[in-house]
Backbone of each chain as nested JSON, in Angstrom:
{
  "chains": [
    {"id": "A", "residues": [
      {"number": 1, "name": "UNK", "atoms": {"N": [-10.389, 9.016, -27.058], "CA": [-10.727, 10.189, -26.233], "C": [-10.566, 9.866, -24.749]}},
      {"number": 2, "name": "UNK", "atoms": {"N": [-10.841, 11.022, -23.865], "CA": [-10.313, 10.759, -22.236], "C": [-11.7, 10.969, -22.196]}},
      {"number": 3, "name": "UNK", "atoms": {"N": [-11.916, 10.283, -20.913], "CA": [-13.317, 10.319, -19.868], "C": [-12.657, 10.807, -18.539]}},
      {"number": 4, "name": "UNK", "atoms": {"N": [-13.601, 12.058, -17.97], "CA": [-13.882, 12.269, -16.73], "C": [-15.142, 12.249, -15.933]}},
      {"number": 5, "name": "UNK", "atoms": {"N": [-15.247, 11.587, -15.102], "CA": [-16.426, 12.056, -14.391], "C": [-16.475, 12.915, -12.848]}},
      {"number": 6, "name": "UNK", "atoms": {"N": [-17.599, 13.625, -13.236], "CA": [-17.427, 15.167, -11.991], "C": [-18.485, 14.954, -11.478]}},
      {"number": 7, "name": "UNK", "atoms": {"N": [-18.432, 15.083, -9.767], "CA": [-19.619, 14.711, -9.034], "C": [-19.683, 16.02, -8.182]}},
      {"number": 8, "name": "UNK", "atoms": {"N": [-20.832, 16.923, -8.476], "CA": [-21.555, 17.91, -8.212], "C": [-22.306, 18.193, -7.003]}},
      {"number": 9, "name": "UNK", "atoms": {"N": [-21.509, 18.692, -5.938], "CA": [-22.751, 18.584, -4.468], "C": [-23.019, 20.209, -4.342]}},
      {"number": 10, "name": "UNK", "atoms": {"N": [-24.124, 19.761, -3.399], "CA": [-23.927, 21.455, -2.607], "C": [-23.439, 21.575, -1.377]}},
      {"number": 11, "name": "UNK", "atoms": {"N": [-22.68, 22.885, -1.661], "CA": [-21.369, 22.837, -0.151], "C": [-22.146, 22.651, 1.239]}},
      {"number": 12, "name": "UNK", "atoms": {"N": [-21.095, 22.43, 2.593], "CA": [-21.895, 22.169, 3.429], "C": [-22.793, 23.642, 3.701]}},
      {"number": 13, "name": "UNK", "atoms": {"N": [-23.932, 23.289, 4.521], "CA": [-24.806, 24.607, 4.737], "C": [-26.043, 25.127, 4.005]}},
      {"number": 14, "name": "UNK", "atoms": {"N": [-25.269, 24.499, 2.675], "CA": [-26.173, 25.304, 1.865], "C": [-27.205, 24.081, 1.556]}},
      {"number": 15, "name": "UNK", "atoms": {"N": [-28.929, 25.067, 1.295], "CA": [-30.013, 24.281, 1.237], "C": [-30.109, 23.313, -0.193]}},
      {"number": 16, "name": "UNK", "atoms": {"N": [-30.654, 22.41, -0.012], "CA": [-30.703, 21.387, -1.623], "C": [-31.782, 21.085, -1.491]}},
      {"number": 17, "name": "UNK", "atoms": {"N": [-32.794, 22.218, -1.972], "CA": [-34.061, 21.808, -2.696], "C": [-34.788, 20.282, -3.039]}},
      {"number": 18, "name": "UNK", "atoms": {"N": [-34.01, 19.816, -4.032], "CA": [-34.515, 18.553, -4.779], "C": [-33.815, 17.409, -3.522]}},
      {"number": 19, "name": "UNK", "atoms": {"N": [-32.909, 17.759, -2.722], "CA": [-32.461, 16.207, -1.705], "C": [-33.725, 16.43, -0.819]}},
      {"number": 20, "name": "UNK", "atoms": {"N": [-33.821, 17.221, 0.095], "CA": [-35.011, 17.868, 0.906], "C": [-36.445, 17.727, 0.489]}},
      {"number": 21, "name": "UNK", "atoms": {"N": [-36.915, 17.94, -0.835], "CA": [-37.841, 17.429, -1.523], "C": [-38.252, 16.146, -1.653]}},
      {"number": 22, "name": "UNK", "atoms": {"N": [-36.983, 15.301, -2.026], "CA": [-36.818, 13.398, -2.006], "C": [-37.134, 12.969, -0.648]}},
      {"number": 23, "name": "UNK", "atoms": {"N": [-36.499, 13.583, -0.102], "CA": [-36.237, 13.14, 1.721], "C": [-37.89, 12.865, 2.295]}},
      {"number": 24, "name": "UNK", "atoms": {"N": [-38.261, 13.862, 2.432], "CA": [-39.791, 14.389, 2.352], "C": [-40.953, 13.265, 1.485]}},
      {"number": 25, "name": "UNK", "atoms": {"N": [-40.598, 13.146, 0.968], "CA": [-41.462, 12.151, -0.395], "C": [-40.999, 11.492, -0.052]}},
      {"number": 26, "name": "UNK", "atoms": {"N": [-40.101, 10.39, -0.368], "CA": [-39.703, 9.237, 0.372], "C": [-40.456, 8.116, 1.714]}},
      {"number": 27, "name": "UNK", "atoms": {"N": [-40.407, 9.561, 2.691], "CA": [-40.785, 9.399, 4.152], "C": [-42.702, 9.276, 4.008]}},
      {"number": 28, "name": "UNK", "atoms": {"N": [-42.66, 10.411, 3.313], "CA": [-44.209, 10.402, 3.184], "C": [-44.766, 8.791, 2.911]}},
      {"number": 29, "name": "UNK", "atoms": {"N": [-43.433, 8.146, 1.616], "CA": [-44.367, 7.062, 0.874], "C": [-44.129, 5.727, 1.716]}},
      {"number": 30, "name": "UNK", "atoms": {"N": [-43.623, 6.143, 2.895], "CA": [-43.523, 5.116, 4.269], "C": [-42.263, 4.588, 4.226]}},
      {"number": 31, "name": "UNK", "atoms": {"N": [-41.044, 4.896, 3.542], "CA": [-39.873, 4.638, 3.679], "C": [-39.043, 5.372, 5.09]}},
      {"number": 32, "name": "UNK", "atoms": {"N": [-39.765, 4.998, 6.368], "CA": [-39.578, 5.612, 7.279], "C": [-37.867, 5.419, 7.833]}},
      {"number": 33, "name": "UNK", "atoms": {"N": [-37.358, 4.54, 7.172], "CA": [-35.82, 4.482, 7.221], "C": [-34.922, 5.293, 6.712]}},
      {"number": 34, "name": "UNK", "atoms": {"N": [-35.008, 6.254, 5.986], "CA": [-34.639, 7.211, 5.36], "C": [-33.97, 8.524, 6.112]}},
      {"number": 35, "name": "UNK", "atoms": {"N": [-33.114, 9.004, 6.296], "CA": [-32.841, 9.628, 7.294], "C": [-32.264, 11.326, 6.238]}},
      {"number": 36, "name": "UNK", "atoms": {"N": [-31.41, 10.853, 5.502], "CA": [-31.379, 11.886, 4.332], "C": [-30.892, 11.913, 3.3]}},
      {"number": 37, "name": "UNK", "atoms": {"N": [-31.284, 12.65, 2.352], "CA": [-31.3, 12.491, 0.401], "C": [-30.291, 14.073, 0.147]}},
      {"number": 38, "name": "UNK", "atoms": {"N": [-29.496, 13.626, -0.499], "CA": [-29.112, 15.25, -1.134], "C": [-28.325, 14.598, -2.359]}},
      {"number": 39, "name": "UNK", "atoms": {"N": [-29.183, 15.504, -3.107], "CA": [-29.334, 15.215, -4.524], "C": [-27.916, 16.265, -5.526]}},
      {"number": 40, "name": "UNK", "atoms": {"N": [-26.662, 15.596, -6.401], "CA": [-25.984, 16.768, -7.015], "C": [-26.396, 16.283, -8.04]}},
      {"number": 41, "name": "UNK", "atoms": {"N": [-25.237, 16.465, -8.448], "CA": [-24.869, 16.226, -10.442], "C": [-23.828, 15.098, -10.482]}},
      {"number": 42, "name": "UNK", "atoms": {"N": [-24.203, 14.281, -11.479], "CA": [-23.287, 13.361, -12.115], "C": [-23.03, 13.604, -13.305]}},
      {"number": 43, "name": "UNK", "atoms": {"N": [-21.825, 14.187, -14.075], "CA": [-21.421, 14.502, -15.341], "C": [-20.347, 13.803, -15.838]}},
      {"number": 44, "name": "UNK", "atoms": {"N": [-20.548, 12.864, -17.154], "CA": [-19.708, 12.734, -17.593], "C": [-19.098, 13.109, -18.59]}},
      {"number": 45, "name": "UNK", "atoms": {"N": [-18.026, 13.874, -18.838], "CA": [-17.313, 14.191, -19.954], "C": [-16.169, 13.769, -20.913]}},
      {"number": 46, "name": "UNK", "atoms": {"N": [-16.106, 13.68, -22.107], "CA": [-15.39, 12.937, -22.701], "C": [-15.064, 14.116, -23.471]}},
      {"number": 47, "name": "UNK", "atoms": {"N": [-13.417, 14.178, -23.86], "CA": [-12.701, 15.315, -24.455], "C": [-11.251, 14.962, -24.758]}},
      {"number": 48, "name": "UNK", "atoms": {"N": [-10.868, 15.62, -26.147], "CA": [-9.588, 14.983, -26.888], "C": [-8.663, 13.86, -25.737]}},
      {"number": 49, "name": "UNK", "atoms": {"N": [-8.435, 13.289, -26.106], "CA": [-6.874, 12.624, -25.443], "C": [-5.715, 13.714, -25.22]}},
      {"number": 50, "name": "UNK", "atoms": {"N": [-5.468, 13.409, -23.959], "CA": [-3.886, 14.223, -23.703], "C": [-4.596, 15.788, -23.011]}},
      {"number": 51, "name": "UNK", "atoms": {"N": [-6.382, 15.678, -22.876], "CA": [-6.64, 16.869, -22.344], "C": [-6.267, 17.0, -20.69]}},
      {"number": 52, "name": "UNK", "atoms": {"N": [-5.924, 17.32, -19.624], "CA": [-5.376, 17.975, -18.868], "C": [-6.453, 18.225, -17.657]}},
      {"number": 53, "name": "UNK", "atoms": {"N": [-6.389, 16.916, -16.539], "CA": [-7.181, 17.72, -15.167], "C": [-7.401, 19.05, -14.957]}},
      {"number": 54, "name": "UNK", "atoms": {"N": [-6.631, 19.848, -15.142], "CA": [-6.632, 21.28, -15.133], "C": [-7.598, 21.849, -15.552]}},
      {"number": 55, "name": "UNK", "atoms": {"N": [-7.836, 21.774, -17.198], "CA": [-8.987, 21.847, -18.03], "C": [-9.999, 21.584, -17.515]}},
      {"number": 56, "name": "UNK", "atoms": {"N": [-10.307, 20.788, -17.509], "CA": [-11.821, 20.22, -16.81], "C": [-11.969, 20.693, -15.629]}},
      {"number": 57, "name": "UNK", "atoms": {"N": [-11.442, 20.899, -14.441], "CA": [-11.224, 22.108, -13.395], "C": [-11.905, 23.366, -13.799]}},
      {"number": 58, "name": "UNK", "atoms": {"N": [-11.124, 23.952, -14.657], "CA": [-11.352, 25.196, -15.486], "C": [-13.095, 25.15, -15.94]}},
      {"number": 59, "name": "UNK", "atoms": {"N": [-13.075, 24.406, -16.652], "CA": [-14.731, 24.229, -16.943], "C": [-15.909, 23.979, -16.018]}},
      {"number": 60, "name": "UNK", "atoms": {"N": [-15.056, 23.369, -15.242], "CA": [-16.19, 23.084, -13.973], "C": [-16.469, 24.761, -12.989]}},
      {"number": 61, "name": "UNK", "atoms": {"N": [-15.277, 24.789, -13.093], "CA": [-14.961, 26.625, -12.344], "C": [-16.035, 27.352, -13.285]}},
      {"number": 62, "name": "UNK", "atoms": {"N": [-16.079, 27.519, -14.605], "CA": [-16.63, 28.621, -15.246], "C": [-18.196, 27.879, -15.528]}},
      {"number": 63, "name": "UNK", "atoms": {"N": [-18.113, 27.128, -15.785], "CA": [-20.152, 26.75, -16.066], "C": [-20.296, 25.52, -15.366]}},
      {"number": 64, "name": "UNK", "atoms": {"N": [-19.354, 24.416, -15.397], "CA": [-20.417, 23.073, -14.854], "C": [-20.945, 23.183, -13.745]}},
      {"number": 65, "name": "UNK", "atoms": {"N": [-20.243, 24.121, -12.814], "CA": [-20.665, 24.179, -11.119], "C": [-20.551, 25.429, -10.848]}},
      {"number": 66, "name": "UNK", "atoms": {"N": [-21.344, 25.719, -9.796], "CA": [-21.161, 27.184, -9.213], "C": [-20.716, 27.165, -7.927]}},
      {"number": 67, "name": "UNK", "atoms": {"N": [-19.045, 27.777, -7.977], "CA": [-18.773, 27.734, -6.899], "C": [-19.053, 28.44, -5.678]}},
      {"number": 68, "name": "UNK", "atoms": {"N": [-20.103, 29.248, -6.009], "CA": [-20.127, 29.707, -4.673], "C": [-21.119, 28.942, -3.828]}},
      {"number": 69, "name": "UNK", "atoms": {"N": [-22.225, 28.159, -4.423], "CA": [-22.851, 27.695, -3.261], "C": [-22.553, 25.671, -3.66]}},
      {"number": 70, "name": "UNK", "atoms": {"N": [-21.316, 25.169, -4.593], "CA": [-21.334, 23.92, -4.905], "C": [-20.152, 23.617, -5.109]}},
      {"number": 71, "name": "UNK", "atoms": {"N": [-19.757, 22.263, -4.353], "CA": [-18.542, 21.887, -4.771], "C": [-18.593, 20.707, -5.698]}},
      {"number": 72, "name": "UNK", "atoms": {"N": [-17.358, 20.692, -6.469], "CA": [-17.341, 18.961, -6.609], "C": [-15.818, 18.45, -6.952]}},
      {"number": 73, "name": "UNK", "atoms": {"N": [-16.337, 17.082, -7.388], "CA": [-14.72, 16.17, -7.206], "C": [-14.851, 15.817, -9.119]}},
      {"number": 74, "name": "UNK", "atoms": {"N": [-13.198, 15.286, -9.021], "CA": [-12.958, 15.407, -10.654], "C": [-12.528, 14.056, -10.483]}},
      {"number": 75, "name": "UNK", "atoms": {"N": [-13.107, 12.956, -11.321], "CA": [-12.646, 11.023, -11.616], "C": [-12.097, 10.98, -12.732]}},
      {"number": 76, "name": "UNK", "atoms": {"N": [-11.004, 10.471, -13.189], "CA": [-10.709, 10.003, -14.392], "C": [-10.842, 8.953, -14.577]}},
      {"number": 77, "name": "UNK", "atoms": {"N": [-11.345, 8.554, -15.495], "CA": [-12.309, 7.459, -15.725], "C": [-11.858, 6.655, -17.301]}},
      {"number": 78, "name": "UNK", "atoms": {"N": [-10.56, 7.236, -17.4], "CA": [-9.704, 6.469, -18.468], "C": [-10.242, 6.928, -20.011]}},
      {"number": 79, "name": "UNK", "atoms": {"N": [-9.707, 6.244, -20.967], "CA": [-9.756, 5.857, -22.059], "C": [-10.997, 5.573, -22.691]}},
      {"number": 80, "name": "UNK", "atoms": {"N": [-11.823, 6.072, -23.834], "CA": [-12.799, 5.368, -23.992], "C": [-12.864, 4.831, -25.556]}}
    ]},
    {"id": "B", "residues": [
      {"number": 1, "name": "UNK", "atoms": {"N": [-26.056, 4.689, 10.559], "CA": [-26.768, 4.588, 9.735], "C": [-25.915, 4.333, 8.383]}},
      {"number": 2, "name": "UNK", "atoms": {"N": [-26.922, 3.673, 7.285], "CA": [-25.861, 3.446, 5.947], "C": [-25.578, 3.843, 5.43]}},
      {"number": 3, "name": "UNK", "atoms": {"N": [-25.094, 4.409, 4.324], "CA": [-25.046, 4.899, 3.0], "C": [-24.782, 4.025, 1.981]}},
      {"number": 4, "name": "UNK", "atoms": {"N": [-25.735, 5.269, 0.976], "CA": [-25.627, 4.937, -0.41], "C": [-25.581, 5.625, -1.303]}},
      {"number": 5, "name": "UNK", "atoms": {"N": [-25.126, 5.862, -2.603], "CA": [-25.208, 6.157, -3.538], "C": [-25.416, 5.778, -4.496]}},
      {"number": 6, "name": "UNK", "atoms": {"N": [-26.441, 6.928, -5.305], "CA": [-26.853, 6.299, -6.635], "C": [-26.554, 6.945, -7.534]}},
      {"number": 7, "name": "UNK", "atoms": {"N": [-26.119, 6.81, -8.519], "CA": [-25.92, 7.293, -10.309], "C": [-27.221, 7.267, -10.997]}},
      {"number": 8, "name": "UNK", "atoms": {"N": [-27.818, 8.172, -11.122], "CA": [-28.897, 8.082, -12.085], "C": [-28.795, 8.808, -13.573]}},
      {"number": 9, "name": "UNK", "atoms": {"N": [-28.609, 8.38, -14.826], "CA": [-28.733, 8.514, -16.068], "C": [-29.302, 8.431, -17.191]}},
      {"number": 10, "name": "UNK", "atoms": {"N": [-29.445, 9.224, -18.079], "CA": [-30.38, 8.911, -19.279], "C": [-30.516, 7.499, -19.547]}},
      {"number": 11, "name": "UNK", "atoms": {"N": [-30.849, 6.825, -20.469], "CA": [-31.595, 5.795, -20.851], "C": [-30.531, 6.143, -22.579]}},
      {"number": 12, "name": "UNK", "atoms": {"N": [-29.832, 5.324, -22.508], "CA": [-28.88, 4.906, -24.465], "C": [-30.551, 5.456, -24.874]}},
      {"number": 13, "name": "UNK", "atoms": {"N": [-30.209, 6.51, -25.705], "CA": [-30.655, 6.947, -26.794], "C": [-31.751, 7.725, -26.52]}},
      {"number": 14, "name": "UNK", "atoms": {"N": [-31.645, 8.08, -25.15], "CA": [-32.936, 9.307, -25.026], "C": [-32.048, 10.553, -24.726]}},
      {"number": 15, "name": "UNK", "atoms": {"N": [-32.682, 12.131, -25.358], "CA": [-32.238, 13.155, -25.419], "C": [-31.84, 13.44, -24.03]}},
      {"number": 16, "name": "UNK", "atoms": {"N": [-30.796, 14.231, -23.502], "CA": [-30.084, 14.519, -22.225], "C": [-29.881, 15.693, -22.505]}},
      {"number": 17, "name": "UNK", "atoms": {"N": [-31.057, 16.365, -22.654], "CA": [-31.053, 18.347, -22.791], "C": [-29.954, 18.912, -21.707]}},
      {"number": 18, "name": "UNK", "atoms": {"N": [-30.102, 18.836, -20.643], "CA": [-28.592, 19.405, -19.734], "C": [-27.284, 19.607, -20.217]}},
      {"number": 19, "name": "UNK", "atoms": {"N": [-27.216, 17.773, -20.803], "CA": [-25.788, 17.435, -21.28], "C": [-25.545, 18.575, -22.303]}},
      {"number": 20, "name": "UNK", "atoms": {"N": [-26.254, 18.096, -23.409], "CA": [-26.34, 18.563, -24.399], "C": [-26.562, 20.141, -24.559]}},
      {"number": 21, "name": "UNK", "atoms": {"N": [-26.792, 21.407, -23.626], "CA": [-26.616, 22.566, -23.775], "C": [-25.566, 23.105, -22.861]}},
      {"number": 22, "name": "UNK", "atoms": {"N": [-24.982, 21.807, -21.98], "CA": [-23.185, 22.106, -21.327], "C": [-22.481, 22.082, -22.065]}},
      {"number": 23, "name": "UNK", "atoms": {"N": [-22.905, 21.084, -23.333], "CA": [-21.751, 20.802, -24.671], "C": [-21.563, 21.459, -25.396]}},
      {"number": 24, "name": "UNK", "atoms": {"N": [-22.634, 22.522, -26.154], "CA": [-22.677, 23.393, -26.969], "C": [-22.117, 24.367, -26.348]}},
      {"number": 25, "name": "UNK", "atoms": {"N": [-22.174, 25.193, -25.378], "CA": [-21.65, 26.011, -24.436], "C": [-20.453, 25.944, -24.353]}},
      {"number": 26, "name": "UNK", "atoms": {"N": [-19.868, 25.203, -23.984], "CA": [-18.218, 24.602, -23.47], "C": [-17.686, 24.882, -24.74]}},
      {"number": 27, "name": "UNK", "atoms": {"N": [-18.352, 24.622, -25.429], "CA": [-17.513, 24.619, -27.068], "C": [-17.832, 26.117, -27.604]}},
      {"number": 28, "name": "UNK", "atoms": {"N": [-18.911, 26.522, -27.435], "CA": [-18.678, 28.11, -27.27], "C": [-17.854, 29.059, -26.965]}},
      {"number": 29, "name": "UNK", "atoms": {"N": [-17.342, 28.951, -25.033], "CA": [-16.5, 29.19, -24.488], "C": [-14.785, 29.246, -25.093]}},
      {"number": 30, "name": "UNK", "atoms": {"N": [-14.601, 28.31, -25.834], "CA": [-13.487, 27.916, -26.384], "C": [-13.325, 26.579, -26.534]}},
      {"number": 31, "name": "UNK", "atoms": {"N": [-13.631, 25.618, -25.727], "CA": [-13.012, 23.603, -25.306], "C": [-13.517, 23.588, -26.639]}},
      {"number": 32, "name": "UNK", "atoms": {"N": [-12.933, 23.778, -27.527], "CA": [-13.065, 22.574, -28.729], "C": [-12.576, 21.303, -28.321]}},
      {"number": 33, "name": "UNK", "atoms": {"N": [-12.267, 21.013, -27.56], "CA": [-11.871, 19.714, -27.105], "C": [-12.686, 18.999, -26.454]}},
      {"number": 34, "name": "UNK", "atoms": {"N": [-13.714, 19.754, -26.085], "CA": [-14.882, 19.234, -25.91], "C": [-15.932, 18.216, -26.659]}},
      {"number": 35, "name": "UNK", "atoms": {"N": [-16.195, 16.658, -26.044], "CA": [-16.821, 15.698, -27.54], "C": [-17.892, 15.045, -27.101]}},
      {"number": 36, "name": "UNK", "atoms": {"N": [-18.259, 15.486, -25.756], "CA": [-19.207, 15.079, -25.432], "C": [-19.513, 15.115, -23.714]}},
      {"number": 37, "name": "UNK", "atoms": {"N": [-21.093, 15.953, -23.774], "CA": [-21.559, 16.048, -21.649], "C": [-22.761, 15.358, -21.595]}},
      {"number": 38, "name": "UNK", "atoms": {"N": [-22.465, 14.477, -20.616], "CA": [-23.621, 13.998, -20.087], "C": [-24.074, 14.526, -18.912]}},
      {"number": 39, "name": "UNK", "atoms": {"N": [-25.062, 14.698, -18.673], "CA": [-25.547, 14.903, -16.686], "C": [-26.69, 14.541, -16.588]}},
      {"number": 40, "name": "UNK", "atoms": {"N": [-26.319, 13.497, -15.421], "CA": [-27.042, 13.262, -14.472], "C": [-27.394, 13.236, -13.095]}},
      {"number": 41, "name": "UNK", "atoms": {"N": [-27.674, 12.496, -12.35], "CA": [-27.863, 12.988, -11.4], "C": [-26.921, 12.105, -9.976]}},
      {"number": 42, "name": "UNK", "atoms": {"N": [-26.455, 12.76, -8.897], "CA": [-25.798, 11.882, -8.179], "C": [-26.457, 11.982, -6.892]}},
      {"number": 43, "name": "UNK", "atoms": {"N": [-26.986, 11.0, -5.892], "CA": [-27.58, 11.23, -4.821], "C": [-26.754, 10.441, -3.805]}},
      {"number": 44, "name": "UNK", "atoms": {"N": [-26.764, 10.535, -2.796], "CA": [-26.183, 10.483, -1.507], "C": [-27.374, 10.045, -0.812]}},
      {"number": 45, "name": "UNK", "atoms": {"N": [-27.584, 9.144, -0.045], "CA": [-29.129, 8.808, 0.792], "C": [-28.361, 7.667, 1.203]}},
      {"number": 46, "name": "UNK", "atoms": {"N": [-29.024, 8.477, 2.343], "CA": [-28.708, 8.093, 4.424], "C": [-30.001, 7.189, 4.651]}},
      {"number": 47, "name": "UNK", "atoms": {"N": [-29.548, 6.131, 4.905], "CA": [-31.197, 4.935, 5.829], "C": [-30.676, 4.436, 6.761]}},
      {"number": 48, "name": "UNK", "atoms": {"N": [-31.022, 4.385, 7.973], "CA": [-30.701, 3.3, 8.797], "C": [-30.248, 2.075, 9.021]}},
      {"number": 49, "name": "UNK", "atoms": {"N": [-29.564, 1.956, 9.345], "CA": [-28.362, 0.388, 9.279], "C": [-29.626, -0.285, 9.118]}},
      {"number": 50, "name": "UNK", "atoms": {"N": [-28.934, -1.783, 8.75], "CA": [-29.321, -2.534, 7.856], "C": [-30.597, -2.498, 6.923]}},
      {"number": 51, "name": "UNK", "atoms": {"N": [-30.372, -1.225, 6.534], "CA": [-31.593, -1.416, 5.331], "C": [-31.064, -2.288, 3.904]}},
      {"number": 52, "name": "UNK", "atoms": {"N": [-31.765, -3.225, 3.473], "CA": [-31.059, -3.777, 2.348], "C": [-31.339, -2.966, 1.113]}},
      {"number": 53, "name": "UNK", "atoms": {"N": [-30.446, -3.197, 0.025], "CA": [-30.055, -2.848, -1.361], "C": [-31.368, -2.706, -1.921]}},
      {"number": 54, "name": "UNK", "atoms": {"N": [-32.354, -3.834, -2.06], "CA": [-33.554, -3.902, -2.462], "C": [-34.262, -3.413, -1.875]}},
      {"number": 55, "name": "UNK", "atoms": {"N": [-34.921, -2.558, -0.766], "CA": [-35.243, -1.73, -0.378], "C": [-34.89, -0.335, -1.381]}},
      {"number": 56, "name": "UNK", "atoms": {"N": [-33.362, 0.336, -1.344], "CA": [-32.852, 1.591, -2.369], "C": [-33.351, 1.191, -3.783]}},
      {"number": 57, "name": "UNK", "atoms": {"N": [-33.425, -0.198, -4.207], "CA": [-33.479, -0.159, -5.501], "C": [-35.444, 0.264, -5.737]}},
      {"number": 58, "name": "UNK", "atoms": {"N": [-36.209, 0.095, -4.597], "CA": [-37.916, -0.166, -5.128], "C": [-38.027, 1.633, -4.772]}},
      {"number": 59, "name": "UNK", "atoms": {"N": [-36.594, 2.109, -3.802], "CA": [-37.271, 3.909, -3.553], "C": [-36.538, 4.53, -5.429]}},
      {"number": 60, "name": "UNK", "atoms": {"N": [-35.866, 3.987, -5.84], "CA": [-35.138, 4.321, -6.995], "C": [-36.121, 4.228, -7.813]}},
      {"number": 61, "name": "UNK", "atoms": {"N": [-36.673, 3.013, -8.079], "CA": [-37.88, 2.784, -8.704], "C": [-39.384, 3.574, -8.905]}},
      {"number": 62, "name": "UNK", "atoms": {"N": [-39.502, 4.038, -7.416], "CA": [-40.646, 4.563, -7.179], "C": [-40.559, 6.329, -7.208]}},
      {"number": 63, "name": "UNK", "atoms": {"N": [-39.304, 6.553, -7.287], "CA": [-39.251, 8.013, -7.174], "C": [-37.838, 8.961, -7.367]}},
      {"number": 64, "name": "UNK", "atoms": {"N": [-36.878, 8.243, -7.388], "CA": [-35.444, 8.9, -7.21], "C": [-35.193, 8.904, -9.13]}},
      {"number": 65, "name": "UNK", "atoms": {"N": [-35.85, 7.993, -9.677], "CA": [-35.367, 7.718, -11.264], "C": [-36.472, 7.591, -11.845]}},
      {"number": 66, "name": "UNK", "atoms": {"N": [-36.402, 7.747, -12.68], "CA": [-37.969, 7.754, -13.977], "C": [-37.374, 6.384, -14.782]}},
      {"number": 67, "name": "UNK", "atoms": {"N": [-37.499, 5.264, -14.331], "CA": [-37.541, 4.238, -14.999], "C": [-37.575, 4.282, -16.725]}},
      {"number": 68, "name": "UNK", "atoms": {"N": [-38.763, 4.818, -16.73], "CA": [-38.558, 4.639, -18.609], "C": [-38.246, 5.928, -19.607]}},
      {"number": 69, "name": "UNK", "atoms": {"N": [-37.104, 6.875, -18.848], "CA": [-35.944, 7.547, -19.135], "C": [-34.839, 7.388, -18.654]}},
      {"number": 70, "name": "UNK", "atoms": {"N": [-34.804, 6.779, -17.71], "CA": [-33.391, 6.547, -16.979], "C": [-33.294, 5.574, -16.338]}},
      {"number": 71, "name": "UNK", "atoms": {"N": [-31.6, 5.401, -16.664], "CA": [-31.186, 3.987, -15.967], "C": [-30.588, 4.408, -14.643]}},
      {"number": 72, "name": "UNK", "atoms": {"N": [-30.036, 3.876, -13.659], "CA": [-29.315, 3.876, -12.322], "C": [-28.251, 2.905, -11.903]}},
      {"number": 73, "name": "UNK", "atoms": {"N": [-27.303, 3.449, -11.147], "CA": [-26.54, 2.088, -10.562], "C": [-26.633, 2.791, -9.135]}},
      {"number": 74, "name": "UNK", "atoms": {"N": [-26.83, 1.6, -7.971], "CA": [-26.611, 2.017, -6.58], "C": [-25.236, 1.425, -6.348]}},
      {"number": 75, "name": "UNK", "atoms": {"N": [-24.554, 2.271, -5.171], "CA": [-23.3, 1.692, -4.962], "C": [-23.031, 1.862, -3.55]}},
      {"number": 76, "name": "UNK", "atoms": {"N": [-23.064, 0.919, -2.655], "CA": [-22.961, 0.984, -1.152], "C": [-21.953, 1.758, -0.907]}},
      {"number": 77, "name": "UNK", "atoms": {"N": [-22.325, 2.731, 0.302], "CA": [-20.8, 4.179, 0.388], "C": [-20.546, 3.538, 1.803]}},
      {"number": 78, "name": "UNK", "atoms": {"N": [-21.287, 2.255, 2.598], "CA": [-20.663, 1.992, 3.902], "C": [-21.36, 2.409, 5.077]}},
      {"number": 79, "name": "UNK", "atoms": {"N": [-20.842, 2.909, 6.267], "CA": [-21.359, 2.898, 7.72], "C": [-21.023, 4.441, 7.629]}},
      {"number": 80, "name": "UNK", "atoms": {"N": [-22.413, 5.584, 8.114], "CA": [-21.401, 6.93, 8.114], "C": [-21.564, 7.077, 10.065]}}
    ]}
  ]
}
């Protein structure tokens, strides 16, 4: 089978709850070095051999990510 | 200031509800080619030059990862 891995942010501008949340907590727990956290998605997917960057594009377009307020990047991550 | 990134992931053999209702879905959609989603989580966190590794690994510890569900890898992203 093929492995991809897709790394999930939120576009610039837009607010990220859970990084902002960390950031915050972090600082609180005296990690005063901390300057900022923004938290996405790490997905890895594994799907037939010979499946097609495109595809996984496609999927990321229709459910893994929402493009209107998230981008992300597509790794191929070989053979497994 | 530095960067870093961390990969944070289930734990081999604990349930990954996310993954696992992207997978059923996708294969809904049509991807029968679909064989398997994982997700987790990808963070980005900004500290001030020279903060060391062991420092990210005790905030990973203490709050970015649930230790006894999930594993992590940090991976230095450099000078931003």
């Amino acid at each position: 089978m093929a492995r991809f891995e897709i790394y999930v942010t939120y576009r610039k501008g837009i607010f990220d709850p859970p990084g902002a949340t960390a950031e915050r907590a972090l600082q609180n727990l005296g990690y005063a070095e901390v300057e900022q956290v923004k938290i996405g998605k790490y997905i890895q997917l594994e799907v037939a051999d010979g499946t097609p960057e495109a595809r996984v594009r496609e999927m990321c377009d229709r459910l893994l990510a929402n493009p209107v307020i998230e981008d992300y990047r597509i790794e191929t991550a070989g053979e497994a």
